[in-house]
N, C-alpha and C positions, 0 to 999 in steps of 0.2 A: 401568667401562671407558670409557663416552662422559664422565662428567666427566674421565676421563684425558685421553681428547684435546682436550675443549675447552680444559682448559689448556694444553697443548703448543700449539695452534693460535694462543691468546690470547698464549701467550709467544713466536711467532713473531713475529707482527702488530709488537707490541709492541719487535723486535728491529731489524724493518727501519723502525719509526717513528723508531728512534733513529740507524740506517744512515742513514736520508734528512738528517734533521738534520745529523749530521756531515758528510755532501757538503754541506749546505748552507752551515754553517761554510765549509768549502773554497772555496766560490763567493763567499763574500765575502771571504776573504784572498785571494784572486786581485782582485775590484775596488779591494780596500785596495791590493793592490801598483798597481794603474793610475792608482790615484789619488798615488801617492810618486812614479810618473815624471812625470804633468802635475808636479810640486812640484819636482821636479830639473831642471826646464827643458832638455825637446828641443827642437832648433834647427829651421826648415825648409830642407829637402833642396837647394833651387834658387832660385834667382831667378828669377820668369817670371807666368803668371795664371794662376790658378786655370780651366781649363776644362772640367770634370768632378768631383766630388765621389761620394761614398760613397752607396751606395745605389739609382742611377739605373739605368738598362737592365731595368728592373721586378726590383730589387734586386738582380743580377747582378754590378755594376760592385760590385766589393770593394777601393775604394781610392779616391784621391784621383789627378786630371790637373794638372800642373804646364805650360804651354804655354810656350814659349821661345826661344830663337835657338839654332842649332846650335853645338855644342859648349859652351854653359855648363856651367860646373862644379856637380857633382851632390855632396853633402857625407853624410856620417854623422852622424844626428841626436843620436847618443848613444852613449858609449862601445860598443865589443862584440868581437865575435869575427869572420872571415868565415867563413861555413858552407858558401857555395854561390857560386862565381865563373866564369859558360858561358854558352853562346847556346843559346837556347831557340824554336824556330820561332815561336812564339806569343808570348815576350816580349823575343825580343831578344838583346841585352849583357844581362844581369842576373846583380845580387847580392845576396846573400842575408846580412843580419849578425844573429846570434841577439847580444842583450842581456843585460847580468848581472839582469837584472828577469825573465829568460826571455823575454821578450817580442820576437819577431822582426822584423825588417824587409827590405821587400823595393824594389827600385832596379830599373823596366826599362825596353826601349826605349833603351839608354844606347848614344852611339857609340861608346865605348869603354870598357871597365873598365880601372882601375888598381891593383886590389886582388886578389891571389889566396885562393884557400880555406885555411883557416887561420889565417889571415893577424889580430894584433889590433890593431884601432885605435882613436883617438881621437876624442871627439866632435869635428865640425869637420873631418877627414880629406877629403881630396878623391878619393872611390871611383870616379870616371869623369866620361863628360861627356854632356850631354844627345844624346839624336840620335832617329831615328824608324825603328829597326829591330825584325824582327820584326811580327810585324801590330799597325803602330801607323798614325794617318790623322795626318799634320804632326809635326812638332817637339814630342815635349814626355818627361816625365820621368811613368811612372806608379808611383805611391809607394801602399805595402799596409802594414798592422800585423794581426800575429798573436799569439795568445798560445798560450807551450808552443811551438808548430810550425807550421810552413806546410803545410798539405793540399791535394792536388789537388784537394781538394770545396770549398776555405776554409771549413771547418767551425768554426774557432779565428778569424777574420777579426772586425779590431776598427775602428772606424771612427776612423780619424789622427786626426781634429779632433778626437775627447775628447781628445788629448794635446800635438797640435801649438797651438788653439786655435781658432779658428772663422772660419771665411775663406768666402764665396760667391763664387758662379762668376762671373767675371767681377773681383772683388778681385785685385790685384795683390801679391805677397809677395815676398819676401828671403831668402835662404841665410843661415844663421846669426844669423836673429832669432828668441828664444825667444818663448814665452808667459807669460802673465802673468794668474790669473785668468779663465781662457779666451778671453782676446781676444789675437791676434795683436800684437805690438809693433809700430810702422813699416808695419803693410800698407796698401796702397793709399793712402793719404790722403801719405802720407810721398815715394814713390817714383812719379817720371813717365815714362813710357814713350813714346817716340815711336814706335808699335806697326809701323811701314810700315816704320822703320829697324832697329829692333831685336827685335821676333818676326816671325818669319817663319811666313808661311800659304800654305801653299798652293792653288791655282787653283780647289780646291774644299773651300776654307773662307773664311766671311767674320768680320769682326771687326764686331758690331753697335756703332754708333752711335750719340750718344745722338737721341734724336728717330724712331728706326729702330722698324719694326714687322714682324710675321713678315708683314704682305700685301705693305708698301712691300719688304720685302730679295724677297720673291716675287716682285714686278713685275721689280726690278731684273737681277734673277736669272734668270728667267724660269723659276722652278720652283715647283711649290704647296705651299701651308700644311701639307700634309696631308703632303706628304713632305719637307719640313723638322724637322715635329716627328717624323716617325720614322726618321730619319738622328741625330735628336741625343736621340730618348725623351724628349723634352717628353710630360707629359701635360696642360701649360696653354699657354695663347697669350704667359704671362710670358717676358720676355726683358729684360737689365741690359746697360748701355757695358759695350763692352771683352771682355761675352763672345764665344766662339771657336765659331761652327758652321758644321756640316757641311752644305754645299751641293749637293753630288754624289754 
């Protein structure tokens, strides 16, 4: 009787070692499919600098900041469907386009949507326009990828740059430039910004400079290092031209 059950037990074990494997499988035709959309070349969403990326706010921030002038147009990175077109206290104008990759994307803080739920568009589509509603600090466009679904936990939260390419805070990018090999096409190096005429910051953001240090924008500013980097969750005294912080 107990060799009875030690088989049945052994042919359990045995059952879910192969259960596990087949999710495993799953888990890599899911990065296979991530990897076919880097290859189809998604567009980026806006024209403006990058002033926030993926991972920051001690890994909270799940998505990428685009900074801007109000009302730039805000694009669809890749063919889709619209799932989700409403204002949301929290993010705004925002909309929501599931992709035939299944892969979602998400647009908010937008001054206005132009696209309804339903609704299927083109890559390149102009879904709204930048603006800074809902709890957003200045002008900019904040852009999510998800796979399968968007969760209130962001449990499925994929970080843009695997797909868009690879841009740092403070880098300047273009609407409708793909990637190529993981490097953004035309960013920053390509496109000049006269930052005072064409993004707009407000009274408590400043636009580092090059030569600039977090004591020097302290002095200037008259606020300390120590709540500089916790308005923007610096965890280094690192800071690059052109990037976008919070002052107030």
């Amino acid at each position: 009787m107990r060799d009875y059950i030690k088989r049945v037990i052994i042919a359990l074990i045995m059952a879910l070692c192969v259960s596990l494997l087949f999710l495993g499988g799953k888990h890599s035709e899911a990065s296979m499919q991530v990897n076919k959309e880097m290859k189809d070349g998604w567009i980026w969403p806006a024209d403006g600098i990058v002033s926030d990326t993926y991972g920051t706010r001690m890994g909270k921030h799940k998505g990428i900041d685009i900074a801007g002038k109000l009302n730039t147009p805000v694009l669809a990175v890749a063919d889709g469907q619209v799932v989700k077109s409403y204002y949301s206290n929290t993010y705004g104008n925002v909309v929501f386009i599931k992709h035939p990759s299944h892969l979602v994307t998400v647009y908010a803080h937008l001054n206005k949507r132009n696209v309804f739920q339903g609704q299927k568009i083109k890559q390149g589509t102009v879904i709204g326009k930048m603006g800074e509603t809902g709890q957003a600090t200045g002008i900019h466009l904040h852009f999510e990828t998800h796979q399968q679904e968007w969760r209130y936990d962001k449990k499925f939260a994929l970080d843009p740059e695997k797909i868009l390419g690879k841009a740092d805070t403070g880098e300047t990018v273009r609407g409708g430039i793909a990637a190529s090999n993981g490097v953004v096409l035309e960013a920053s190096s390509h496109i000049k910004f006269n930052h005072e005429d064409k993004i707009k910051v407000t009274n408590q953001q400043y636009i580092v400079k090059q030569g600039d240090t977090l004591y020097s924008i302290s002095r200037e500013k008259n606020i300390s290092v120590t709540r500089i980097k916790e308005l923007n969750h610096l965890s280094t005294d690192l800071i690059k031209p052109k990037q976008i912080l919070n002052i107030h």
